[in-house]
C-alpha positions in Angstrom: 0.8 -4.4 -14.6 1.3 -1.5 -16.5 1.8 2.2 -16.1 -1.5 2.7 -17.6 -3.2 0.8 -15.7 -1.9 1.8 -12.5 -3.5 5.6 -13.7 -6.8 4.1 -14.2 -6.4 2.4 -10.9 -5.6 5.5 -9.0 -8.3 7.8 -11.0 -11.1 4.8 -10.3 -9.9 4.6 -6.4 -9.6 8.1 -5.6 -12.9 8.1 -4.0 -13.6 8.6 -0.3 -17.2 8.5 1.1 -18.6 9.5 4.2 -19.3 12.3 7.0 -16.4 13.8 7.9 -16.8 13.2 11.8 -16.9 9.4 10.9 -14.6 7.1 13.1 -12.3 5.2 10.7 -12.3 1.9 12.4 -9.6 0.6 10.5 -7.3 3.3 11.6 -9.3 3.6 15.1 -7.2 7.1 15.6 -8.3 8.9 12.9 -11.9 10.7 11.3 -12.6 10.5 8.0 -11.5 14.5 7.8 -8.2 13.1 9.1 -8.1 10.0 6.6 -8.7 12.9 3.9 -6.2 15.4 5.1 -3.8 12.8 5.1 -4.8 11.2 1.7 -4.7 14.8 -0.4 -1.6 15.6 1.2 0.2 12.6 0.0 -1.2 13.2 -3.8 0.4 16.8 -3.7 3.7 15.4 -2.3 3.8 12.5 -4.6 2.9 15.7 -7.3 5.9 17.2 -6.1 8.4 15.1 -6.2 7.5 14.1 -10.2 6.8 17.9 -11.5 9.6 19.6 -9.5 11.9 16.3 -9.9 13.0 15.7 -6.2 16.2 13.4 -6.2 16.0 13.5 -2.6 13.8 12.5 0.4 11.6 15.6 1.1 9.0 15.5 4.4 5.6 15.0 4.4 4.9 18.0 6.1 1.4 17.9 8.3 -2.1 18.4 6.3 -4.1 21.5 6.3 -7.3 22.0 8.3 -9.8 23.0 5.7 -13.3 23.4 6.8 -15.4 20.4 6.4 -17.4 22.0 3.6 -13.9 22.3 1.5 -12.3 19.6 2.6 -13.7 17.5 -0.4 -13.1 20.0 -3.2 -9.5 20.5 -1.7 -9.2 17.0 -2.1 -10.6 16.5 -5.4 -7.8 19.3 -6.5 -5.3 17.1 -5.0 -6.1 13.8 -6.6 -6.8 15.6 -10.3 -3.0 17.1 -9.4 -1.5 13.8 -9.2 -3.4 12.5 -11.9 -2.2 15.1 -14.2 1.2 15.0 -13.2 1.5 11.5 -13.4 0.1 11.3 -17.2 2.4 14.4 -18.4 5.7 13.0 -16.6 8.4 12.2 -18.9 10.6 9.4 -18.7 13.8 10.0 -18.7 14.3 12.2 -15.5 15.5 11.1 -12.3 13.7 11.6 -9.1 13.3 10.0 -5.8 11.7 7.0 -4.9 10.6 5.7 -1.5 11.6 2.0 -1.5 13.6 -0.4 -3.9 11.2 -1.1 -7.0 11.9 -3.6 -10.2 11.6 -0.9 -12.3 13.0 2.4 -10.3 12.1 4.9 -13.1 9.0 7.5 -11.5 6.4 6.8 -14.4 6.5 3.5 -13.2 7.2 3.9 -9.8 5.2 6.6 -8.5 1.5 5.7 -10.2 2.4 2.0 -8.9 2.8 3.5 -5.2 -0.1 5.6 -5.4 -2.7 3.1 -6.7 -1.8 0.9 -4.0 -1.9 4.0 -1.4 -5.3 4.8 -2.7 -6.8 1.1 -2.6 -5.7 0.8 0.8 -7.4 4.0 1.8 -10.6 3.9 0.0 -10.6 0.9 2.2 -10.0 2.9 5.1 -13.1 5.5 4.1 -15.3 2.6 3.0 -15.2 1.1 6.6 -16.1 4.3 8.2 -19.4 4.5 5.9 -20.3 1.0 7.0 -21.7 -1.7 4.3 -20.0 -3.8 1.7 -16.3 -2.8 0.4 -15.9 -2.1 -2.9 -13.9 -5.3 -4.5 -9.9 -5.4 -5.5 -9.0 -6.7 -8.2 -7.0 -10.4 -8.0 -3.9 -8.5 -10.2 -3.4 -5.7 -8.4 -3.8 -6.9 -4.8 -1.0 -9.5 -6.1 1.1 -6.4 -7.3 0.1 -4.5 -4.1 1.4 -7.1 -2.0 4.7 -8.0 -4.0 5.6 -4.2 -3.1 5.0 -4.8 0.0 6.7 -7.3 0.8 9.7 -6.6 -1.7 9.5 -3.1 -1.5 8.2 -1.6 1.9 9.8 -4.1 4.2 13.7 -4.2 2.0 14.2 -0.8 3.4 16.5 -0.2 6.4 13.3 1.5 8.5 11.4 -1.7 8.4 10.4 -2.8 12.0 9.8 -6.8 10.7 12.5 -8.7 12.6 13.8 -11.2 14.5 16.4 -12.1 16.7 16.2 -15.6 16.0 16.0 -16.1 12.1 12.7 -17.5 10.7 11.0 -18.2 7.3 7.6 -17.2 6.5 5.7 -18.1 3.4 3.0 -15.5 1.8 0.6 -17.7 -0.6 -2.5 -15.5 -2.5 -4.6 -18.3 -3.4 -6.6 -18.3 -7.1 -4.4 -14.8 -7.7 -5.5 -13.6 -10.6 -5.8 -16.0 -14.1 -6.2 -18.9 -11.5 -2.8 -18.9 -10.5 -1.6 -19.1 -6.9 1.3 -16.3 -5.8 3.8 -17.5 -3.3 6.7 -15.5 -1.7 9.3 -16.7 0.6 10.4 -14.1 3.5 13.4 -14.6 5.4 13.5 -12.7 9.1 16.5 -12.5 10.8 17.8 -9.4 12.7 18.1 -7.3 9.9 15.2 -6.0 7.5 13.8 -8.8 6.0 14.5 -10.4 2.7 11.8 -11.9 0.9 11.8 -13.4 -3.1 9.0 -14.2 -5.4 8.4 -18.3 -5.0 8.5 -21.5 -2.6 12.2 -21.4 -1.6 13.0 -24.1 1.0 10.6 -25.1 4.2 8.8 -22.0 6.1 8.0 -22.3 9.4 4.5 -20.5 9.0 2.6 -19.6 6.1 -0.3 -17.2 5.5 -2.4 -17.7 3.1 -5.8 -16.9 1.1 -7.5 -15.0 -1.8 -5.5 -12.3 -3.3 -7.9 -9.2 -2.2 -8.5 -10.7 1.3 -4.7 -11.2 2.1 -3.9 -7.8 0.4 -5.6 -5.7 3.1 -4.7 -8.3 5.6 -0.7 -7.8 5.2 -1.8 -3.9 5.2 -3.3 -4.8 8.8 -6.9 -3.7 7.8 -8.6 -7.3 8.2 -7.3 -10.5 9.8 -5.6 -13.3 8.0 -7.7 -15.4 6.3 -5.7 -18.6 6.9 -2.4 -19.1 9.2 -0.5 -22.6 9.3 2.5 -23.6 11.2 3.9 -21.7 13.8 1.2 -18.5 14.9 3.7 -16.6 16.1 5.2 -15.7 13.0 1.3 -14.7 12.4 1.4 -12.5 15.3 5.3 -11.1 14.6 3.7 -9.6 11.8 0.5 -8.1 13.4 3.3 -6.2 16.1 6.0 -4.8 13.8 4.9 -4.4 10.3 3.3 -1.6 10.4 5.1 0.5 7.5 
């Protein structure tokens, strides 16, 4: 996928229904005013770290407490700053980035990371309003979880390991075109290592359609198919939280 289409992503997801007072029962802790607060904040530090070209890490820092009656408009200012920032970004500066990427440059990086944030969370805010989700596209819950997998869980912090070394296979089903998706992941006592393709015998594999096993591997629905060893199944449910 491209940069572009990672904008139009982000600008068509940036949407987040319901009362504010709304459990979020994918993320049973929060409210919707929380799943806001935390969404906006995210788009101005994301902002940040492309206009004021960060090279290192900077905190998250906690989300204001708006009133509920501005907590929409203040997030609508949030998403239209990111947005903007994103499109104006030139190319050719260096800034920091959160987790290993193919392409490590922030116009690709950063609209890539926040389409996916935003998918994940519109997610989050359709669940609290109840009904039918809005659908994912095949191509960009394959991209979504290719990041994930290659991306969130290569870093040092990840919590997805093993003291006994396994292999796990990840296999999107019809993923976009017709075409299946398949990664390999190798757990061992160090963050996991995981490459695009069947490589060798896995021990477990989970499978199904693209969109389903997207929000799955997030930890928003359950697997839609495990084989082999269920343990593996349930070594993810425990530590890959990211």
């Amino acid at each position: 996928m491209e940069t572009a289409d990672f904008l139009e992503i982000l600008d068509g997801e940036g949407q987040l229904p319901a009362g504010a007072d709304a459990v979020v029962p994918t993320c049973p802790e929060w409210r919707v005013r929380d799943l806001v607060g935390h969404t906006g904040t995210v788009r101005r530090w994301a902002a940040a770290f492309v206009a004021d070209a960060h090279t290192a890490h900077r905190p998250l820092g906690d989300p204001p407490e708006p009133a509920d009656a501005e907590l929409v408009p203040w997030y609508r200012d949030s998403h239209r700053l990111l947005l903007d920032t994103l499109a104006a970004a030139p190319a050719d500066e260096a800034r920091w980035i959160s987790h290993p990427a193919p392409n490590p440059s922030p116009p690709a990086f950063w609209p890539r990371r926040q389409a996916h944030e935003t998918t994940v969370h519109r997610y989050d805010a359709e669940a609290a309003r109840g009904g039918t989700p809005s659908p994912i596209a095949p191509n960009l819950a394959v991209d979504g979880l290719d990041e994930l997998l290659r991306g969130f869980h290569a870093r040092s912090r990840s919590r997805l390991r093993s003291a006994e070394p396994h292999v796990l296979r990840v296999h999107a089903v019809g993923a976009g075109a017709g075409a299946d998706a398949v990664w390999t992941v190798r757990l061992t006592a160090e963050p996991p290592v995981t490459v695009r393709g069947e490589e060798g015998p896995a021990e477990a594999e989970l499978s199904g359609p693209a969109d389903q096993l997207y929000l799955a591997l997030w930890n928003r629905t359950a697997v839609p198919r495990v084989t082999g060893d269920p343990s593996l199944a349930a070594l993810w449910r425990e530590r890959s939280g990211t």
